[in-house]
Every structure is written in C-alpha cells, then in structure tokens.
N, CA, C and O atoms as a DFTB+ gen file, in Angstrom:
692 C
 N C O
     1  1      23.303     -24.423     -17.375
     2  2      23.190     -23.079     -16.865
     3  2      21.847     -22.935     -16.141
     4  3      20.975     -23.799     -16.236
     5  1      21.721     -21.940     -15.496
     6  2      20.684     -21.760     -14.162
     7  2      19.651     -20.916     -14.858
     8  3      20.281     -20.015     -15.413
     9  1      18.592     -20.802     -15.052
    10  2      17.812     -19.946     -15.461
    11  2      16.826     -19.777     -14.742
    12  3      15.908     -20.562     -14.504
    13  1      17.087     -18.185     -14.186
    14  2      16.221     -17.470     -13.132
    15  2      14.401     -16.887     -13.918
    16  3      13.749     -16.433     -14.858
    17  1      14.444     -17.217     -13.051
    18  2      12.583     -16.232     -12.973
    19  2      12.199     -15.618     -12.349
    20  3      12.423     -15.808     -11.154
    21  1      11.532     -14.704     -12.690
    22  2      11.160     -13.243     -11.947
    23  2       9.574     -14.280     -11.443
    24  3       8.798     -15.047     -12.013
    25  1       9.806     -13.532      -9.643
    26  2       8.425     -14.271      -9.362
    27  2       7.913     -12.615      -8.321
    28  3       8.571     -11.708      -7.811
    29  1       6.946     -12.819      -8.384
    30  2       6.204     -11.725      -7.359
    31  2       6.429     -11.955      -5.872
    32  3       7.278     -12.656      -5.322
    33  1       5.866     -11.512      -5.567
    34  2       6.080     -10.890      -4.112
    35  2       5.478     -12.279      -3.325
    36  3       6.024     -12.990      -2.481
    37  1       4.297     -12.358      -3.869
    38  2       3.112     -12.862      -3.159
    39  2       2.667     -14.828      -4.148
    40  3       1.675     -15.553      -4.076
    41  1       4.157     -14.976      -5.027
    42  2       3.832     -16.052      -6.208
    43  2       3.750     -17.004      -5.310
    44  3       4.508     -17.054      -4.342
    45  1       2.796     -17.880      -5.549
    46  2       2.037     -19.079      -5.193
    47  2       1.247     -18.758      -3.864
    48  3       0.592     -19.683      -3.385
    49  1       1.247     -17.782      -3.353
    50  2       0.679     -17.395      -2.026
    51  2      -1.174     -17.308      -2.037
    52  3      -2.034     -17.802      -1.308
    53  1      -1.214     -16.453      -3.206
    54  2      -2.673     -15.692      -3.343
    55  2      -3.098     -16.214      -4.861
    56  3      -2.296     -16.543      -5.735
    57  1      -4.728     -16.212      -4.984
    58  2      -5.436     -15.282      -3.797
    59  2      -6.036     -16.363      -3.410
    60  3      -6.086     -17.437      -4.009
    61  1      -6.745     -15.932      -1.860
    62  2      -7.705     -16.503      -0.939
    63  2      -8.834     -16.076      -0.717
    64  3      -8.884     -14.847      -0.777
    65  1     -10.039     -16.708      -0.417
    66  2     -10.738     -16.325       0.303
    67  2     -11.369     -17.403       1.535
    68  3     -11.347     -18.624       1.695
    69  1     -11.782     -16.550       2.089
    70  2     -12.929     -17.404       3.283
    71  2     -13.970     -16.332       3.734
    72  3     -13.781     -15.201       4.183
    73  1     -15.052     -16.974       3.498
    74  2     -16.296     -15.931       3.872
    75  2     -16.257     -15.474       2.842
    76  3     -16.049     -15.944       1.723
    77  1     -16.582     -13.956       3.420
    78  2     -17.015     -12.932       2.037
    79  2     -15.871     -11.985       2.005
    80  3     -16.188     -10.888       1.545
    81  1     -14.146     -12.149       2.506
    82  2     -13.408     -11.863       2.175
    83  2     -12.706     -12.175       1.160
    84  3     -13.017     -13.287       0.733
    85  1     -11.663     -11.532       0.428
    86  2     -10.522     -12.090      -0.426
    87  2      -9.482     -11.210      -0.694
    88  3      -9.512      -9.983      -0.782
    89  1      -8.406     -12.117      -0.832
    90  2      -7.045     -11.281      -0.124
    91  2      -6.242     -11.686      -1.715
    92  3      -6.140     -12.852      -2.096
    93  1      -5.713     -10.475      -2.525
    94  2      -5.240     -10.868      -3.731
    95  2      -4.156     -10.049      -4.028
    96  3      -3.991      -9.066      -3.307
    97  1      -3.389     -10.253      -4.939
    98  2      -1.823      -9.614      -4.965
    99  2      -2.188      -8.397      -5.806
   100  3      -2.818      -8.656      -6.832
   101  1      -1.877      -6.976      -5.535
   102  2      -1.271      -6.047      -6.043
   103  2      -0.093      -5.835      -6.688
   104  3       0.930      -5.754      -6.008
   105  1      -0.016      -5.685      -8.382
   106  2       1.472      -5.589      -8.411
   107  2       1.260      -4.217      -9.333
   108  3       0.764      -4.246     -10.460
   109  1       1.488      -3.620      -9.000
   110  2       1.950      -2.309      -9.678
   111  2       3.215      -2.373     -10.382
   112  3       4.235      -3.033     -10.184
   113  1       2.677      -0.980     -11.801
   114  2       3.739      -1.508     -12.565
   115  2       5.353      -0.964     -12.215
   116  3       6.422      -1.574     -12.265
   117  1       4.963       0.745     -11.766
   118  2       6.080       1.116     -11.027
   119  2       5.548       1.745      -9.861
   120  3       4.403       2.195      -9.804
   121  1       6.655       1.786      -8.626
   122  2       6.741       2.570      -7.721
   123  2       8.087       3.266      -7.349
   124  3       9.185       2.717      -7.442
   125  1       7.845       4.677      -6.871
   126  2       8.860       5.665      -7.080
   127  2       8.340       6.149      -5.745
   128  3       7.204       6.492      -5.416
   129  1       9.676       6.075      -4.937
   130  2       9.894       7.189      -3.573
   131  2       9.798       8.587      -4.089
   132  3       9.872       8.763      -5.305
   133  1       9.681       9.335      -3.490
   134  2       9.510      10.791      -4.087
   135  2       9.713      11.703      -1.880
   136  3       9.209      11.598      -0.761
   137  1      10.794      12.465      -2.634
   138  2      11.350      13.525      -1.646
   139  2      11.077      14.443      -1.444
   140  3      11.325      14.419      -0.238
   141  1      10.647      15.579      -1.653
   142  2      11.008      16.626      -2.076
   143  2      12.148      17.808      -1.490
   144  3      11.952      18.297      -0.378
   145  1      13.123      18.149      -2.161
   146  2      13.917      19.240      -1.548
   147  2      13.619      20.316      -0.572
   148  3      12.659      21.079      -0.674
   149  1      14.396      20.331       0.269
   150  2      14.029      21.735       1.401
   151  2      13.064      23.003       0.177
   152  3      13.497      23.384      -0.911
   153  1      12.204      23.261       0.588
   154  2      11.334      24.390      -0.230
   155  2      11.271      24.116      -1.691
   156  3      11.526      25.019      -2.487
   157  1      10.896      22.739      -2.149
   158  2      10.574      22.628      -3.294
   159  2       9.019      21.585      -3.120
   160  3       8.513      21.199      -4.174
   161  1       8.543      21.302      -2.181
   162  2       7.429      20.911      -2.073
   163  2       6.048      21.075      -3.136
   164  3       5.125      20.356      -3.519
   165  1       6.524      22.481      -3.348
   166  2       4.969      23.345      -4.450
   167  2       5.441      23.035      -5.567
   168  3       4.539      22.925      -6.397
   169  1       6.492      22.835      -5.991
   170  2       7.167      23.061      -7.695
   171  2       6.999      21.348      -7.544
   172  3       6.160      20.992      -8.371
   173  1       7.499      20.234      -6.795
   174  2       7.535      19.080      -7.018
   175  2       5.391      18.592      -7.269
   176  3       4.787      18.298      -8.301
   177  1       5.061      18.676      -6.332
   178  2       3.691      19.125      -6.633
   179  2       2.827      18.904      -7.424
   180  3       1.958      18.051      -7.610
   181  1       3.560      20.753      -8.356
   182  2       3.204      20.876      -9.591
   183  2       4.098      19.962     -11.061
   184  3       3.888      20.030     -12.272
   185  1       4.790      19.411     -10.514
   186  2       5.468      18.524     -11.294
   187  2       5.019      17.457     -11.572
   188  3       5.143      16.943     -12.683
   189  1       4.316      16.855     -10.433
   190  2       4.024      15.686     -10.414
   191  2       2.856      15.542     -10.936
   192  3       2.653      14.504     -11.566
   193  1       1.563      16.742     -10.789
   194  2       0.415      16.788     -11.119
   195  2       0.522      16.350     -12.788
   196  3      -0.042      15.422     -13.368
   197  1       1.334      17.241     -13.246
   198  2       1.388      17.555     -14.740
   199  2       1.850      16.082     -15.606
   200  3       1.648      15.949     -16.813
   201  1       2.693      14.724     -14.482
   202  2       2.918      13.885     -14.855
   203  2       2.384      13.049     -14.611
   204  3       2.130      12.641     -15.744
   205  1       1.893      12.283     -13.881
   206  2       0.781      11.532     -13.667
   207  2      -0.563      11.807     -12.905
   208  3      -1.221      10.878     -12.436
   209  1      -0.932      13.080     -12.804
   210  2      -2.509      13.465     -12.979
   211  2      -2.534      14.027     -11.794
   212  3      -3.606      14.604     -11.614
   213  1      -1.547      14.132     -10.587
   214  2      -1.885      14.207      -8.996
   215  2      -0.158      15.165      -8.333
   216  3       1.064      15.168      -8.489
   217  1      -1.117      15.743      -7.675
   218  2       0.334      16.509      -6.585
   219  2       0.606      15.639      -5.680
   220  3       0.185      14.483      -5.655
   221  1       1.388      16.203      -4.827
   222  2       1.553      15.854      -3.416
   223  2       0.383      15.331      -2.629
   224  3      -0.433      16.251      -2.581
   225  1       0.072      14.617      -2.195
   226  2      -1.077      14.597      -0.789
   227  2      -0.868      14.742      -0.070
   228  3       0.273      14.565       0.357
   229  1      -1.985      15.243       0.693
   230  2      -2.039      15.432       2.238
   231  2      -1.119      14.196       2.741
   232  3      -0.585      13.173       2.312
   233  1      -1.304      15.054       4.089
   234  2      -0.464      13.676       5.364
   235  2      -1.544      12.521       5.118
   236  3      -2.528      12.706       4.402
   237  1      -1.349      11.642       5.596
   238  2      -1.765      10.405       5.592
   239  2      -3.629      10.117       4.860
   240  3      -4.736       9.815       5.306
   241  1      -2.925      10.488       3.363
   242  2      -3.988      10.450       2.284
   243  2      -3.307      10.315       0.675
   244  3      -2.321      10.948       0.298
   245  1      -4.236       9.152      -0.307
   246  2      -3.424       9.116      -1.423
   247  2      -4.192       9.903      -2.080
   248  3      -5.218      10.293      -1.523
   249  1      -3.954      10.241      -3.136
   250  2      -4.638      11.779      -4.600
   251  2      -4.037      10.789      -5.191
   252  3      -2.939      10.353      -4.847
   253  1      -4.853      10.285      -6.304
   254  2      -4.366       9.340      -7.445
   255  2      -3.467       8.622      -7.286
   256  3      -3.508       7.850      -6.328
   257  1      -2.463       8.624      -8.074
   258  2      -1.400       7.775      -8.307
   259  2      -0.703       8.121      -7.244
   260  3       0.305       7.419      -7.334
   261  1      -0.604       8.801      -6.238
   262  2       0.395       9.333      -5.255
   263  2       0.035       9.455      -3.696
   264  3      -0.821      10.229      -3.267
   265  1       0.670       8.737      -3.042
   266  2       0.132       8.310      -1.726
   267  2       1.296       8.812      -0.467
   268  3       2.483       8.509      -0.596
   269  1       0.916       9.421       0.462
   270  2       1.749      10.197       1.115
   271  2       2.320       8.475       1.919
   272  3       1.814       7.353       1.969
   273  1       3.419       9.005       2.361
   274  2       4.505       7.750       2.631
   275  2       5.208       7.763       3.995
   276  3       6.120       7.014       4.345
   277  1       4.502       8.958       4.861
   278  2       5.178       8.723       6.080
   279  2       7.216      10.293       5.577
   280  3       8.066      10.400       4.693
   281  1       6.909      10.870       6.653
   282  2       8.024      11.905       6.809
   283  2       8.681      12.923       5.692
   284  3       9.876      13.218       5.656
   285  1       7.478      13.495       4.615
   286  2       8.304      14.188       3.806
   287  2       8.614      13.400       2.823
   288  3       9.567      13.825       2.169
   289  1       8.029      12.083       2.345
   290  2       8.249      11.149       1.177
   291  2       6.495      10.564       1.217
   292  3       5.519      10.291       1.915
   293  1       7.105      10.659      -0.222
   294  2       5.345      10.129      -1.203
   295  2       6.138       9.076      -1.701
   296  3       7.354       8.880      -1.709
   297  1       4.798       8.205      -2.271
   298  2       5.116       7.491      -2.873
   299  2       4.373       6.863      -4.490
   300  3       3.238       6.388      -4.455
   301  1       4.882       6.911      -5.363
   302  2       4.481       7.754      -6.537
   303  2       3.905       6.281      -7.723
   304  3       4.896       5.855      -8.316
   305  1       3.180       5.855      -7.947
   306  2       2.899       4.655      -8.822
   307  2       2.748       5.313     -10.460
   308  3       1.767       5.712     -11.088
   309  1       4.015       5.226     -10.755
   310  2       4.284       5.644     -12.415
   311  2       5.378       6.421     -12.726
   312  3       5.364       7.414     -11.999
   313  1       6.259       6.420     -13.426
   314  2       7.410       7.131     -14.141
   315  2       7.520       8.792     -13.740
   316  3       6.571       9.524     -14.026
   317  1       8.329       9.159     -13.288
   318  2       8.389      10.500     -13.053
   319  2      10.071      11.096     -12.994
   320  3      11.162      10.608     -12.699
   321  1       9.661      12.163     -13.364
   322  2      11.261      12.930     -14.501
   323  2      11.452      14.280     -13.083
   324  3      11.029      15.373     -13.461
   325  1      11.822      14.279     -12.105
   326  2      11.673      15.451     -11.132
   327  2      13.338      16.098     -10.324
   328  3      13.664      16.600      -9.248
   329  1      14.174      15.605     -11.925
   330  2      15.539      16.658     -11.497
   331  2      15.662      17.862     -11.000
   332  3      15.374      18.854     -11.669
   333  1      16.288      17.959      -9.254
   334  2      16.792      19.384      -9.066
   335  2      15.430      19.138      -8.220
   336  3      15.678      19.402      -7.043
   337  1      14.069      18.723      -8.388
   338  2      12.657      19.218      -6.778
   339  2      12.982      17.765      -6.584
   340  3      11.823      17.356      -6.655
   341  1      13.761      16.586      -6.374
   342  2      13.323      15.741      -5.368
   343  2      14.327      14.953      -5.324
   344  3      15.313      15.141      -6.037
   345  1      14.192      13.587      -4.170
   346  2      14.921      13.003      -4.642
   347  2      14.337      11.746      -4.915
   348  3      13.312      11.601      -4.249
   349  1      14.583      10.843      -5.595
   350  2      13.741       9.976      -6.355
   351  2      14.352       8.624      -6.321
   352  3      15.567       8.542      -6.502
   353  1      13.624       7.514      -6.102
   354  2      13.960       6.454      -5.884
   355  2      12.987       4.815      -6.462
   356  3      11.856       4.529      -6.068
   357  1      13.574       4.229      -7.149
   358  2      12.575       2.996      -7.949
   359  2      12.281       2.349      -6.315
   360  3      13.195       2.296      -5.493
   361  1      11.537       2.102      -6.153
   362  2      10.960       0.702      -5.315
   363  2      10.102       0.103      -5.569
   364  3       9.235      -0.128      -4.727
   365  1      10.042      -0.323      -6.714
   366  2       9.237      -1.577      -7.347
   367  2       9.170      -2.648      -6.740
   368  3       8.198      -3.267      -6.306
   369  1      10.210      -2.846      -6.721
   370  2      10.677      -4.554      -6.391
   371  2      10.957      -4.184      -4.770
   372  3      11.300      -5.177      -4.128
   373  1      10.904      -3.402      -4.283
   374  2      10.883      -3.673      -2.702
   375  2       9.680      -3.631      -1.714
   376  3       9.746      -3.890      -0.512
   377  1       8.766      -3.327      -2.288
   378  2       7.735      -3.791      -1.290
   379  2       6.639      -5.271      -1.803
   380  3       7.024      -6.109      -2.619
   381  1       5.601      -5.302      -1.282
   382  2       4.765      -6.378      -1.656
   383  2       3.448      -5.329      -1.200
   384  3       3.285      -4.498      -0.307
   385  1       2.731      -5.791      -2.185
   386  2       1.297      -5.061      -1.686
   387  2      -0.265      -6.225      -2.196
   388  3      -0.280      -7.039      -3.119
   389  1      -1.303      -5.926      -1.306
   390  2      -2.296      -7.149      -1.113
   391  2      -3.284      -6.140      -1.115
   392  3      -3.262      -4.967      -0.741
   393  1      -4.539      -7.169      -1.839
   394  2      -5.826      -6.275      -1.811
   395  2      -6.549      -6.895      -0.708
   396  3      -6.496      -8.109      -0.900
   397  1      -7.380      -6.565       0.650
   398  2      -8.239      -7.211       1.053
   399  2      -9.452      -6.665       1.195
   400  3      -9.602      -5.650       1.876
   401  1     -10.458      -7.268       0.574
   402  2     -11.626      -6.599       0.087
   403  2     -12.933      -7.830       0.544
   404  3     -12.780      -9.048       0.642
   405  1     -14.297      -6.967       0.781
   406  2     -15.480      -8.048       0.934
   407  2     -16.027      -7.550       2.236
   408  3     -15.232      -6.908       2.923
   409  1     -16.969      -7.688       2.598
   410  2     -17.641      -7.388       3.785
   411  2     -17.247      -7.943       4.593
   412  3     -17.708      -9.084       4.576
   413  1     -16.327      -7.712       5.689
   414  2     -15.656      -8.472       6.788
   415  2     -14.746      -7.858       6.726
   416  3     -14.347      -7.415       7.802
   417  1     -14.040      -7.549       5.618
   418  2     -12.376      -6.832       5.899
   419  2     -11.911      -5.697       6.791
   420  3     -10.690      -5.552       6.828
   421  1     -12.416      -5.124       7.291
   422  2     -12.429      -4.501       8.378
   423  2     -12.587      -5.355       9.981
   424  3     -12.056      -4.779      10.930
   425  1     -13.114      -6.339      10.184
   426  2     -13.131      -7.013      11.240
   427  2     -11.733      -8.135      11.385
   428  3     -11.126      -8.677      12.309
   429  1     -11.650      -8.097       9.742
   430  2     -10.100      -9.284       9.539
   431  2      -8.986      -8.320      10.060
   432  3      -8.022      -8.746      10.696
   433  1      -9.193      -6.778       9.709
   434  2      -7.864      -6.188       9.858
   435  2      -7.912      -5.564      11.614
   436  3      -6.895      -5.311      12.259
   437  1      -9.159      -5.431      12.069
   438  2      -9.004      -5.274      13.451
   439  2      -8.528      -6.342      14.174
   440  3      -7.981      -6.038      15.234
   441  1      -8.576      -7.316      13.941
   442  2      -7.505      -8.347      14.723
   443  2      -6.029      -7.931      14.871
   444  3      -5.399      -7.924      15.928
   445  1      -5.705      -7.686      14.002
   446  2      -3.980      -7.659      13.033
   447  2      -3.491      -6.065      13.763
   448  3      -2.504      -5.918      14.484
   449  1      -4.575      -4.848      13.306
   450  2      -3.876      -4.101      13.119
   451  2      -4.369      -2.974      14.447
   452  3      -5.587      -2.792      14.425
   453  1      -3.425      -1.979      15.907
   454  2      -4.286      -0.903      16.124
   455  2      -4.760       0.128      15.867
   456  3      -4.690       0.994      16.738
   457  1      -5.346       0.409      14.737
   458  2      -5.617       1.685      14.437
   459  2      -7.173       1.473      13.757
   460  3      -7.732       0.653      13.029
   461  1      -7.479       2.640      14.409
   462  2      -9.558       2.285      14.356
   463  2      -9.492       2.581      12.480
   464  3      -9.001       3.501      11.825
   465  1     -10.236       1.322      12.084
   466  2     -10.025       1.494      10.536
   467  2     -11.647       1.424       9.676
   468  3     -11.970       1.250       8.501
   469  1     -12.452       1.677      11.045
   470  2     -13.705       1.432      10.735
   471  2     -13.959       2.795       9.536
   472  3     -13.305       3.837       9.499
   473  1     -15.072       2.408       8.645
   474  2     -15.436       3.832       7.458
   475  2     -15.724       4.864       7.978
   476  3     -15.059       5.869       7.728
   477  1     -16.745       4.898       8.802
   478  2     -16.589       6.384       9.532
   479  2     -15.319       7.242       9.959
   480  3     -15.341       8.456      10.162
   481  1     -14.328       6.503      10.050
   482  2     -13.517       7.442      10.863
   483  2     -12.274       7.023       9.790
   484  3     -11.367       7.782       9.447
   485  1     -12.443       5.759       9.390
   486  2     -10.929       5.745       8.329
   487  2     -11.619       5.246       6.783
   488  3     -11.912       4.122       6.376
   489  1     -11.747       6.794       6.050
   490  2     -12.183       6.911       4.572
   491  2     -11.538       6.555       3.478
   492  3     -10.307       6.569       3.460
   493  1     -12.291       6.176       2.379
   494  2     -11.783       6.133       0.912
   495  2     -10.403       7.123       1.072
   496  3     -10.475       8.236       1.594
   497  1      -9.091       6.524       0.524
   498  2      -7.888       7.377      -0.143
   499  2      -7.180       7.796       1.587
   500  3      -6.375       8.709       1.768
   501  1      -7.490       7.276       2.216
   502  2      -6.889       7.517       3.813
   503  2      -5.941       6.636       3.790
   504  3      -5.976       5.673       3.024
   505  1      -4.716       6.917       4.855
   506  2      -3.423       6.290       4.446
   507  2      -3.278       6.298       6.104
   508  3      -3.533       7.185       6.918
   509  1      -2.701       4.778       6.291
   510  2      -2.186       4.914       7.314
   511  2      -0.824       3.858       7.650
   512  3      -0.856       2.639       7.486
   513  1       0.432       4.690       8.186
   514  2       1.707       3.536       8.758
   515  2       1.364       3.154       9.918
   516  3       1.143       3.914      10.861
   517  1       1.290       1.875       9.941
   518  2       1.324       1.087      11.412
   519  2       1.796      -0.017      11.696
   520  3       2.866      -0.401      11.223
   521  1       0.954      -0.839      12.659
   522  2       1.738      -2.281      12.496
   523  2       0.847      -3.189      12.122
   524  3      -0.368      -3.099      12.294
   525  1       1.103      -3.580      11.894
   526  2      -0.081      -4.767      11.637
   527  2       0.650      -6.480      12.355
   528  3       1.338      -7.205      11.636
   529  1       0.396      -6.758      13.477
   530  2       0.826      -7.945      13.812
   531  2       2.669      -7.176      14.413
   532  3       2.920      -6.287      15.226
   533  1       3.583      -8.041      13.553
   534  2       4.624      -7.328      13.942
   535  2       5.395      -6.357      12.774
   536  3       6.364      -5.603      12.856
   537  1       4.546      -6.715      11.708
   538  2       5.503      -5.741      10.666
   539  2       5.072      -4.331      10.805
   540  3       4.137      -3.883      11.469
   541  1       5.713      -3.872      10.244
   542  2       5.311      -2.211       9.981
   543  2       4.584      -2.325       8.334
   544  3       5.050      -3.132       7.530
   545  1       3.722      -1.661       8.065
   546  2       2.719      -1.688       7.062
   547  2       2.078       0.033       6.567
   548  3       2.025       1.114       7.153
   549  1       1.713      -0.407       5.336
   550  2       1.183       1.317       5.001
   551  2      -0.402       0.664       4.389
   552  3      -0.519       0.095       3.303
   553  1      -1.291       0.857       5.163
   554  2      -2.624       0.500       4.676
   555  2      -3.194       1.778       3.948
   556  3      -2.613       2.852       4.098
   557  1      -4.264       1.683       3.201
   558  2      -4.744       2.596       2.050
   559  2      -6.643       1.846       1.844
   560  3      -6.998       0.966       1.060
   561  1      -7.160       2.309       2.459
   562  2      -8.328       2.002       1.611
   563  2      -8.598       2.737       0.976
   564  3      -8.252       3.918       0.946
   565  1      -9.551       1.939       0.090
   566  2      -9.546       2.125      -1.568
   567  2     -10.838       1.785      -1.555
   568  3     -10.915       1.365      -2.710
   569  1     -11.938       1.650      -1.102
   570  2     -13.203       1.829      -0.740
   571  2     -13.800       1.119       0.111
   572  3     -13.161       0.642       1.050
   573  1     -15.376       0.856      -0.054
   574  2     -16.303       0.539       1.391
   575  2     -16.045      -0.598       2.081
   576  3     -16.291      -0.479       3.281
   577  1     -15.551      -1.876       1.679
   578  2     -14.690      -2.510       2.026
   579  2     -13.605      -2.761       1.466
   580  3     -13.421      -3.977       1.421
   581  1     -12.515      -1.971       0.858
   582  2     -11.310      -2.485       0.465
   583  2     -10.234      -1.505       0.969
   584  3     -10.253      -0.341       1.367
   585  1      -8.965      -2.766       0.731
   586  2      -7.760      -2.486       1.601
   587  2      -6.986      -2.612       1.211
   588  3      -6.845      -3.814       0.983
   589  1      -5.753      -1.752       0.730
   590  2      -4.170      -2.163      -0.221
   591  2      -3.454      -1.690       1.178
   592  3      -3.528      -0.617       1.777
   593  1      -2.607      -3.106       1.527
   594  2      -1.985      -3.247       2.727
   595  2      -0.293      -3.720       1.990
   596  3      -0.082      -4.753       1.354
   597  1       0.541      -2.836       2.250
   598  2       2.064      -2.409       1.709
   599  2       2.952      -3.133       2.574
   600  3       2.892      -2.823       3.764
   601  1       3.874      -4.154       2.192
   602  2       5.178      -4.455       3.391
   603  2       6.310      -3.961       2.410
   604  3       6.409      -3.392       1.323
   605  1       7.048      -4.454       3.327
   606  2       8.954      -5.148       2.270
   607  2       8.547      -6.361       2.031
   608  3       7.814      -7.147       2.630
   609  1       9.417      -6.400       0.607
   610  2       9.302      -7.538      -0.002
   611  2       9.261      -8.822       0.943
   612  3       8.517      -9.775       0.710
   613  1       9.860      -8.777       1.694
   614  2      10.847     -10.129       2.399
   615  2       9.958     -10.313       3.908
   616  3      10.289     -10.871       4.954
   617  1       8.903      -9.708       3.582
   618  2       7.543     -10.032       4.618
   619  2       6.213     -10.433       4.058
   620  3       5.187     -10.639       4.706
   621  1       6.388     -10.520       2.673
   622  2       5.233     -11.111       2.062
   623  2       4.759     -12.395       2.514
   624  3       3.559     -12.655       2.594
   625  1       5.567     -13.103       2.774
   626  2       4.690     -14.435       3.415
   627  2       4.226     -14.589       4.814
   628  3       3.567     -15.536       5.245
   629  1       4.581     -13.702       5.384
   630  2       4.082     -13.232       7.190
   631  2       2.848     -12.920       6.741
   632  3       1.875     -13.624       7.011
   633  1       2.764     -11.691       5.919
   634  2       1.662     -10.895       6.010
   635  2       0.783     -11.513       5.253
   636  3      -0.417     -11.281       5.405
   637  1       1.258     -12.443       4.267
   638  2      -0.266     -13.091       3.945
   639  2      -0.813     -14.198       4.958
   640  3      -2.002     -14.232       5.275
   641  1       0.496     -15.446       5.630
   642  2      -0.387     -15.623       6.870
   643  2      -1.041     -15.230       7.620
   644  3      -2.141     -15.749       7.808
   645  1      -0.644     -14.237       8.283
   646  2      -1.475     -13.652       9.268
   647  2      -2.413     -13.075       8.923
   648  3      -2.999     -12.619       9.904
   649  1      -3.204     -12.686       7.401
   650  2      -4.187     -12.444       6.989
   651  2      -5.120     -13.179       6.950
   652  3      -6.297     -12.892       7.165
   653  1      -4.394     -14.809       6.500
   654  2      -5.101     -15.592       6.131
   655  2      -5.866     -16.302       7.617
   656  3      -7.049     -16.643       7.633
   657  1      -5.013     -16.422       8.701
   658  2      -5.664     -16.895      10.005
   659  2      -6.907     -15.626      10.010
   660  3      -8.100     -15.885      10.167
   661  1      -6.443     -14.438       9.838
   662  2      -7.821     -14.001      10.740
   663  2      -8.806     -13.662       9.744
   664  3      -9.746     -12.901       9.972
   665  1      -8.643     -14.091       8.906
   666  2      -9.697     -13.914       7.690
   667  2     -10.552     -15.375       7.776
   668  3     -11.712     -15.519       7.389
   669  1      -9.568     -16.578       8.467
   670  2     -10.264     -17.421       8.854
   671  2     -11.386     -17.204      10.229
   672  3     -12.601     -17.295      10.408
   673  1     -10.101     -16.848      11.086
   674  2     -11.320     -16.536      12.652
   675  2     -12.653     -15.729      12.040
   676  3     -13.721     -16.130      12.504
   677  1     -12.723     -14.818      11.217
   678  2     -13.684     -13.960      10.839
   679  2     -15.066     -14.614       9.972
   680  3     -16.263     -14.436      10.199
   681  1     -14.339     -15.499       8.814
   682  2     -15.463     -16.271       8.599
   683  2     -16.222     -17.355       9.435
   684  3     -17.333     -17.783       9.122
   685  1     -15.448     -17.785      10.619
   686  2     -15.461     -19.019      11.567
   687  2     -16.851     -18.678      12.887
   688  3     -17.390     -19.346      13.769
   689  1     -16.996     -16.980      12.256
   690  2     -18.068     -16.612      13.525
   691  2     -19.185     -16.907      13.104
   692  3     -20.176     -16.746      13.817
C-alpha cells in the first residue's frame, strides 16, 4: 500500500540565503477567506475582532491576524464561527507563503515586482496584490526589512526561483 505525506508548499525548497537576505517558508496554521454579506461589513468586523483580536482592515492593509485580500474579501489566519455575516472559506492548503527578510530585500523584490515597495512609501502591515515576475502575489510587509509574499500553492517553486536568482543578482553587487 502507498503511504502519502503531507509536504508543504515550499518542502525541500527553503530556506536560503545570499548576502544579508533570507527567504524562509511561512506556514500558517489556518487560513480563512472571509466575505462579508451585502451590509454586514460592521457586524462581520465586530465578529471577527471578538474572535481573533482584529476587524476588518483597511484596503490594502493587515490589523493582526486579518489582512485585506483584494475585492470585498479578507483573509483571516485562525478559526472563525461567522454564520449568516459572511461567507467563509478554508484556504490553508491553497496558497504558499515566504518570508523575505535582511537588508537588501527590498532591492531583491524591486527586480521581481512593479510596485514602489520602498519603507517610506510601502509601511509595516501594508498589503499589496500584484505581480511579481509572472504570478499574481499578495505581498505584506511585516517590518523594516521584511516581506510575507502569498501565491497558489502550485507556484511555489516559480516563486522561490525567481527569488532566489535575484536575491542572488543582489548579493552579486
């Protein structure tokens, strides 16, 4: 008989470094889509606050455990009970997420990605969908140099190559 194993997103991939970067796997324990119903925005919110510590966020900004997700969907890291304000969805197992952190990570991700991600202008808990290379991606820094960069599962090994080249070009200067 065949006996399967649960492997991560990112198993045997990470972590790396070069220079004073390093690029390492995020695995969260859950992640939950989160909807909210036509005019239930404030009650989901307050729902959510009361369950894992945080409302809704702003547009393209995370508040704790909860990170706005692009069109009227958050996306929620921890168990949540929100019958009747949302609609709710596990995606654990469908994305892959990477830390890239170290003085340089910002010059690694300006290769990859267009969107000005320098600290002045893109802060702690700032959220942004873009592309990075050719995938579509939800970046999040998480401080002065760090970066939780989000795919689908089934792009985890793109996106750690293409990290890993320009994390090379970056130490190579």
């Amino acid at each position: 008989m065949v006996k399967l194993i649960a492997l991560t997103p990112c198993a045997g991939l990470l972590p790396i470094t070069h220079g004073r970067v390093e690029l390492t796997e995020v695995l969260p324990e859950r992640l939950i889509s989160v909807a909210p119903y036509a005019g239930k925005s404030k009650p989901t919110s307050a729902k959510l606050k009361e369950q894992v510590g945080a409302g809704l966020s702003a547009v393209n900004r995370r508040a704790g455990a909860v990170t706005w997700f692009g069109h009227g969907t958050w996306l929620v890291a921890g168990a949540v009970a929100l019958d009747g304000l949302a609609a709710v969805t596990d995606q654990s197992d469908a994305g892959a997420v990477v830390a890239l952190s170290g003085a340089g990570a910002e010059d690694v991700l300006a290769r990859l990605v267009p969107v000005d991600l320098r600290a002045q202008v893109f802060k702690t808990n700032h959220v942004a969908k873009t592309m990075l290379g050719h995938m579509s991606v939800t970046i999040t820094r998480t401080g002065a140099h760090a970066f939780e960069i989000m795919v689908m599962r089934s792009m985890a090994q793109t996106l750690v190559h293409d990290l890993d080249v320009a994390m090379r070009g970056v130490a190579a200067r």
